[in-house]
C-alpha positions as CSV (number, residue, x, y, z in Angstrom):
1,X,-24.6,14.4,-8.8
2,X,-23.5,10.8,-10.1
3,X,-20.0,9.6,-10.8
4,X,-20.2,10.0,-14.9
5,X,-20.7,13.8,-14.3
6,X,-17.6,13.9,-11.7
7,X,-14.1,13.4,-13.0
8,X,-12.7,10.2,-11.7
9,X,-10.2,7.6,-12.2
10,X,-11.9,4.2,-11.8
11,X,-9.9,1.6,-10.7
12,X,-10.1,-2.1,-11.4
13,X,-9.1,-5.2,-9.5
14,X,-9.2,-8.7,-10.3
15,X,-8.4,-12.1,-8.3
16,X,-7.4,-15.5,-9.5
17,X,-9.4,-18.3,-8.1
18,X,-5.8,-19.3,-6.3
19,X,-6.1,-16.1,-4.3
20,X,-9.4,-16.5,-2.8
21,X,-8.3,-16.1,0.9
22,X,-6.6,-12.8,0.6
23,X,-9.0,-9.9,-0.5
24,X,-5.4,-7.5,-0.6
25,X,-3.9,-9.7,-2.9
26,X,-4.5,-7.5,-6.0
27,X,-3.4,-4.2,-4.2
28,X,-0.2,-6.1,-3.2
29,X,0.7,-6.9,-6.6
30,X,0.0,-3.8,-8.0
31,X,2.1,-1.7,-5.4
32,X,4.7,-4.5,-6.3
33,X,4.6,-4.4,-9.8
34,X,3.9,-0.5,-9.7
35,X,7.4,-0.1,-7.6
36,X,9.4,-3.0,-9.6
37,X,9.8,-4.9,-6.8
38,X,12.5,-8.2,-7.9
39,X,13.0,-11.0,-5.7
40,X,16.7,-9.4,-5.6
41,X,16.1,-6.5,-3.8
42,X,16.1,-6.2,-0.1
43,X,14.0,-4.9,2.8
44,X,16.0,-1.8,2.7
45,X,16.3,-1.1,-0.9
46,X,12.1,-2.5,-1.2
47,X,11.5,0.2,1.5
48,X,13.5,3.3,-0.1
49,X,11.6,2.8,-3.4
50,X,8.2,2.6,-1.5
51,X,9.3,5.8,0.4
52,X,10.5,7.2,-3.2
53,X,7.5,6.5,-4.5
54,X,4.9,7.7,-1.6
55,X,7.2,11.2,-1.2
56,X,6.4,11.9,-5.2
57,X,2.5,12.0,-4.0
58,X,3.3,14.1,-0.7
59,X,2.8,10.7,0.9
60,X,6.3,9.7,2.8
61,X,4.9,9.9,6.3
62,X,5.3,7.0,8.5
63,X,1.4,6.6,9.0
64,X,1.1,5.6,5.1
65,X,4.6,4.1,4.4
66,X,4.5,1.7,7.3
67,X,1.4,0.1,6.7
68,X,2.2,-0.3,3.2
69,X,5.7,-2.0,4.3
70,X,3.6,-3.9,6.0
71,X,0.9,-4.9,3.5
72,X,4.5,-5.7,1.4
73,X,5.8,-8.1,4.0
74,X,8.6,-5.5,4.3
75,X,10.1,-5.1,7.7
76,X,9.1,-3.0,10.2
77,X,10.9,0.0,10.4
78,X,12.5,0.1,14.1
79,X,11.9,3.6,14.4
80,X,8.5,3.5,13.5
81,X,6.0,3.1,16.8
82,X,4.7,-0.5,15.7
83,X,2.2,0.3,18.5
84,X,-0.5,-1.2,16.0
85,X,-0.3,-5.1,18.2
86,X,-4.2,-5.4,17.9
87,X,-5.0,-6.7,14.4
88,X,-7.7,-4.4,14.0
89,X,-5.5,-1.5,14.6
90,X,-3.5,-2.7,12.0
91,X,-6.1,-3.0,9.3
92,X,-7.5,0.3,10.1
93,X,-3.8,1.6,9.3
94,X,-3.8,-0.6,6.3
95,X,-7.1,0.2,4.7
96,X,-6.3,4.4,5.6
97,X,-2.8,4.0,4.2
98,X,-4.3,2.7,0.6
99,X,-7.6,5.1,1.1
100,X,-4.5,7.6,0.9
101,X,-2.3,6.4,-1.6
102,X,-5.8,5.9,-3.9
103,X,-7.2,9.4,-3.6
104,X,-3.7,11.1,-4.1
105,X,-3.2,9.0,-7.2
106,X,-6.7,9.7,-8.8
């Protein structure tokens, strides 16, 4: 079966030339812009939205909101096990946590 004949959502990202070094960027600015994250908000406040947000898709468990904080440069949660010290733990998290968020919104 190909993907024309399977209902999908495609989804479409694009980075500026001044962005080269972070492949994420685009997904960060979309979560931002999706959650209408201001410059006047805090940690706390940027995190209850996210959690807001991820709980309307059945998503508010700590494996997919933390990384997320994360990806945000929220944070971390002190009651979250932040158990994730070896980099590639964390962008196995990372990359599950959007896998997640990506599926549940298509």
């Amino acid at each position: 079966m190909q993907l024309r004949e399977t209902p999908h959502t495609e989804i479409i990202f694009y980075c500026s030339p001044q962005h080269q070094t972070s492949a994420l960027w685009p997904a960060i600015q979309q979560l931002q812009r999706a959650r209408g994250f201001g410059g006047e908000q805090d940690d706390v406040a940027r995190r209850e939205r996210l959690r807001h947000f991820l709980g309307d898709l059945d998503l508010d468990r700590a494996d997919v909101v933390e990384p997320l904080a994360m990806l945000l440069g929220l944070s971390a949660d002190p009651g979250w096990n932040a158990g994730l010290a070896d980099p590639e733990q964390v962008r196995r998290a990372v990359f599950a946590a959007l896998s997640r968020l990506t599926s549940a919104i298509g």
